[in-house]
C-alpha positions in Angstrom: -126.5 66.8 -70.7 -124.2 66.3 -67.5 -124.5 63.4 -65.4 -125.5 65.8 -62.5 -128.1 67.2 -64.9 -128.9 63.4 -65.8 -129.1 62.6 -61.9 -131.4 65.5 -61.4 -134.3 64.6 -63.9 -134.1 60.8 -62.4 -134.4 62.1 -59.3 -136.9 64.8 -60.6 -139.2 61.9 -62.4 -139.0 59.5 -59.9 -140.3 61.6 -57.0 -143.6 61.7 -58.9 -143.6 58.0 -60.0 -142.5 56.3 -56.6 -145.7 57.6 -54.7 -147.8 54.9 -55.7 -146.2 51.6 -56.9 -149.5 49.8 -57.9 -150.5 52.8 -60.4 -146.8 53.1 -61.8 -146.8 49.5 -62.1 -150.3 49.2 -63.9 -149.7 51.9 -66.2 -146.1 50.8 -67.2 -147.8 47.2 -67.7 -150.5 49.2 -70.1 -148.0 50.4 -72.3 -146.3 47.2 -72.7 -149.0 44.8 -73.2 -151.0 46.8 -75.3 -148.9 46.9 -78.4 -147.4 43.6 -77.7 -150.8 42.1 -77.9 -151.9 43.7 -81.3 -148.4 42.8 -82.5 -149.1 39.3 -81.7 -152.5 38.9 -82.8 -151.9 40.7 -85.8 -149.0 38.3 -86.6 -151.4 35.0 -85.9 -154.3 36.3 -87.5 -156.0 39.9 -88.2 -159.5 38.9 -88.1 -159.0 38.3 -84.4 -158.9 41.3 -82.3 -162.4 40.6 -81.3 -161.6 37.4 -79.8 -161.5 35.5 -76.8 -157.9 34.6 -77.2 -156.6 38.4 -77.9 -158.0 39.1 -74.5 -156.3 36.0 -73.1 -153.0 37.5 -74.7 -153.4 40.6 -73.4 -154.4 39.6 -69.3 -151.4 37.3 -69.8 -149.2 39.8 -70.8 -150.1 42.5 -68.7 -150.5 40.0 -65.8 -146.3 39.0 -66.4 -145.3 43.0 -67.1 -147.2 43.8 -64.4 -145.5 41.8 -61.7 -141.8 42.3 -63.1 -142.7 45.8 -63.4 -144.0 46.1 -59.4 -141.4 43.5 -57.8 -138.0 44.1 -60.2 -138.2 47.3 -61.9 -139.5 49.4 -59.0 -137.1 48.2 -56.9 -133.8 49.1 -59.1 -135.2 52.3 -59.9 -135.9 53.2 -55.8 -132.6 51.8 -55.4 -130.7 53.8 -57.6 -133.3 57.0 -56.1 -131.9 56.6 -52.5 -128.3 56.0 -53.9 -129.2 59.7 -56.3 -130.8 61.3 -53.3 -128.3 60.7 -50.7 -125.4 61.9 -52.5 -127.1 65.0 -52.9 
């Protein structure tokens, strides 16, 4: 794959993505802090999922993702959209 070929599938993806921040942001956070949360309670104890504390792990989680995903990451990638789109 070309770069220009590389350029247009960013620029292809993150037309659909960009229009609404809050659900790219919540569903990127959903990925991450799903697994991550098992992982964890699976390493501190199986018999846990069920638990109080897995669902404190997993708000926490997704509460951190979730604002580095909506303030940081959307951000570079609209960044480097614009900086795409305009050499076009």
């Amino acid at each position: 794959m070309t770069t220009e070929e590389k350029k247009d599938s960013f620029i292809k993806y993150w037309e659909q993505k960009r229009e609404n921040r809050i659900k790219y942001s919540i569903i990127q956070s959903l990925y991450f802090a799903i697994p991550f949360s098992i992982i964890f309670q699976a390493i501190e104890d199986l018999k846990g999922f069920i638990t109080l504390q897995f669902g404190f792990k997993l708000l926490t989680i997704f509460s951190i993702y979730f604002l580095l995903t909506y303030y940081v990451s959307f951000k570079i990638h609209e960044k480097k959209y614009l900086k795409y789109k305009n050499k076009a």
